[in-house]
N, C-alpha and C positions, 0 to 999 in steps of 0.2 A: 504493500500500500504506500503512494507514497504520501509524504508527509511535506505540504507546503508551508515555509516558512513566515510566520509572519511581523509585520513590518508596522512598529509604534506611532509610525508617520500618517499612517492610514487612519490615525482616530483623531489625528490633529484637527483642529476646529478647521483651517484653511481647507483642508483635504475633504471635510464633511459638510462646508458651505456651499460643496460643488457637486452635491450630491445629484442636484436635479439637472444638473448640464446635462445634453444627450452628449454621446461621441462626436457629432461633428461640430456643435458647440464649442465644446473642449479642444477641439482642433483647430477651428479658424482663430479662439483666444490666444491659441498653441504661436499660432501664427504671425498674428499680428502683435502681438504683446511680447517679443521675446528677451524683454525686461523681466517679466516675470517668470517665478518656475512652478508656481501652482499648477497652471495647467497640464503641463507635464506630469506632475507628481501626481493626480487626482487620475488621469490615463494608466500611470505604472501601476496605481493602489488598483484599480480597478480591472486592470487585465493580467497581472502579473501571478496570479495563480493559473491561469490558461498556459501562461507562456512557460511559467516553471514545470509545471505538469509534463508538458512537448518536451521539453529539454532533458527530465529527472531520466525517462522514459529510457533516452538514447546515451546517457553518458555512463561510463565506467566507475566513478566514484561519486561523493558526496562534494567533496571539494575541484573537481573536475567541472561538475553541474551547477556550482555558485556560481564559478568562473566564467562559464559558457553564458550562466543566465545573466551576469552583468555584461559582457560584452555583448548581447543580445542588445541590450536595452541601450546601451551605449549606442548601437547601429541602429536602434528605433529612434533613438532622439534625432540622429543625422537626418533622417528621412524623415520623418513628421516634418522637417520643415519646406520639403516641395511635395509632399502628399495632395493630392488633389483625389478626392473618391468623388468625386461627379464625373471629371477626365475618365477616370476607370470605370464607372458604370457605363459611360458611352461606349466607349473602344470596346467592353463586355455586350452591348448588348449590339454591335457590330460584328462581333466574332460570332454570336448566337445566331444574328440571321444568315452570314455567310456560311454555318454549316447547315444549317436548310435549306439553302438554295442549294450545296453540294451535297445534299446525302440523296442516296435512291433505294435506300432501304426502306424510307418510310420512318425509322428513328427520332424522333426530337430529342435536340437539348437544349440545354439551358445555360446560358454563364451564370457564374458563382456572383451572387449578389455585391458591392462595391461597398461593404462594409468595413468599416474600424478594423472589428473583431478578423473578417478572414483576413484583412490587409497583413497583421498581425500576426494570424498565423501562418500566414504563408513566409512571413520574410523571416519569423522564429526558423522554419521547417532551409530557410536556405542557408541564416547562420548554423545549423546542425549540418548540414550538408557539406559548408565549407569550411566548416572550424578544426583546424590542426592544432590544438592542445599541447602542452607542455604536460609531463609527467605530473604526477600529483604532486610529488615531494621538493617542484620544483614550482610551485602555486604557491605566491605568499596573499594573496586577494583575502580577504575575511569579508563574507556577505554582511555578519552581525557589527562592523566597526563603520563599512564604510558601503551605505544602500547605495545602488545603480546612479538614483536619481542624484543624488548627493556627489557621487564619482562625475557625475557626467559637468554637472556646474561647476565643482572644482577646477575640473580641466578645463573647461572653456575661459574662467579667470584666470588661470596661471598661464596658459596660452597670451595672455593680453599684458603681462608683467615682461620685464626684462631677461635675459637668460641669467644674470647673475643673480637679479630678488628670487628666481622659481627656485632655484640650486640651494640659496640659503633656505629658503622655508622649508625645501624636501628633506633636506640634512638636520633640520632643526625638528621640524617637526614628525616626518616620518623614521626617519632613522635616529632620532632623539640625542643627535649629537650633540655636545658642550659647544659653546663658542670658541673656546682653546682647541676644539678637535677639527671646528670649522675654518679657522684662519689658518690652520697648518696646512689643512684638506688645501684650502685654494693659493698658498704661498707656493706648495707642490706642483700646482696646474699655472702655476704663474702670476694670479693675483697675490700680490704684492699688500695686504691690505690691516691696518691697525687695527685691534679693538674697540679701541672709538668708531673709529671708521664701518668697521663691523656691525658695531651699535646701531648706528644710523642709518644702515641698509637694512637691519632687519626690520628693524620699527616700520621703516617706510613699504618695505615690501610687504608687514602684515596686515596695513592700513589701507592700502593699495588694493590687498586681494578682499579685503573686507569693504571696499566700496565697489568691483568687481561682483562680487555674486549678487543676486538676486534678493532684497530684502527677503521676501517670504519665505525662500529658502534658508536663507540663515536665523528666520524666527522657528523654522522647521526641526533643524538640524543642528543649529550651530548657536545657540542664545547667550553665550558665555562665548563669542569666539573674542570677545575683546580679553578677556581673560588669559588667552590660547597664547599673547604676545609677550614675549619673553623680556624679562627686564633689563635693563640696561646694566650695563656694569658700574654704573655708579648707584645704580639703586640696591644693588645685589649687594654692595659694600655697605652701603649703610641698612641694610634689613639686618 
């Protein structure tokens, strides 16, 4: 049986205000608003046990199938935003009548309706098709630390940061390294750079990535990210 995971985000008042959206609702907001990330997020809450299910089904392990099911949804975000299901229902209901004017059996059929829902499933069933996996034990992703939707805004912000603020925040924050382990890290790679100096890139790069995401998402996910910002070393001296 499998066992779909579920995701605290889902009961958030934002996520429950959107309850009466239809899917295409939810998708032109998708669209036109891509300041915000509710609508997205009220999409994944809402389809994301279908899509886990399709995925659980075809993968090898447990952590194989997180993996698979974030980068799913990672590839659904990218496409939500030229999604067109009217486009698709015409070219569907084009293909419907070109195989009727072409059958002489007598036969009908029918195109698959230009819903959300099959849109979804069909582009799960292609990231299954085309996913080349890394071993398990070579999987550091954690479904329960870091949801889809949350990985996908992250990335779209640190994308918009410089390559030297993204470096310090991954090392600071992901890899949870000291600032002594940090300015060695990039004296090594050739940044040349003081602790002060240090200081002042990080501040700025967590301030940066915090005007970067998405308010709603960060009242979602991240409510304490002013918190997340590592103190200066002169604050660290006198704490």
């Amino acid at each position: 049986m499998v066992q779909i995971p579920s995701f605290p985000e889902c009961k958030h008042a934002v996520v429950a205000n959107l309850a009466h959206q239809t899917d295409q609702a939810l998708l032109t907001l998708f669209q036109r608003q891509p300041e915000a990330g509710q609508y997205f997020l009220a999409i994944f809450c809402r389809y994301s046990p279908i899509v886990y299910t399709l995925i659980q089904h075809s993968a090898r392990s447990p952590v194989q199938a997180n993996y698979l099911f974030a980068l799913t949804w990672r590839h659904i975000y990218h496409e939500l935003r030229g999604l067109d299901l009217h486009e698709m229902e015409g070219k569907g209901e084009a293909a419907a009548h070109q195989t009727l004017d072409w059958s002489e059996t007598g036969d009908s059929s029918s195109a698959q309706p230009a819903t959300l829902q099959n849109w979804l499933i069909n582009i799960t069933a292609v990231c299954i098709n085309s996913a080349q996996l890394p071993p398990t034990e070579s999987i550091h992703y954690s479904l329960d630390q870091v949801s889809p939707p949350l990985w996908c805004y992250l990335e779209q912000s640190l994308s918009q940061l410089a390559p030297l603020q993204r470096i310090v925040i991954l090392l600071s924050q992901t890899f949870h390294w000291s600032k002594v382990r940090i300015s060695a890290y990039l004296k090594a790679e050739g940044e040349a750079i003081s602790m002060e100096e240090l200081d002042t890139i990080l501040q700025s790069s967590y301030h940066l990535l915090k005007e970067r995401l998405p308010e709603d998402i960060q009242s979602v996910y991240l409510p304490d990210l002013e918190a997340m910002i590592p103190p200066s070393s002169e604050e660290e001296a006198m704490a």
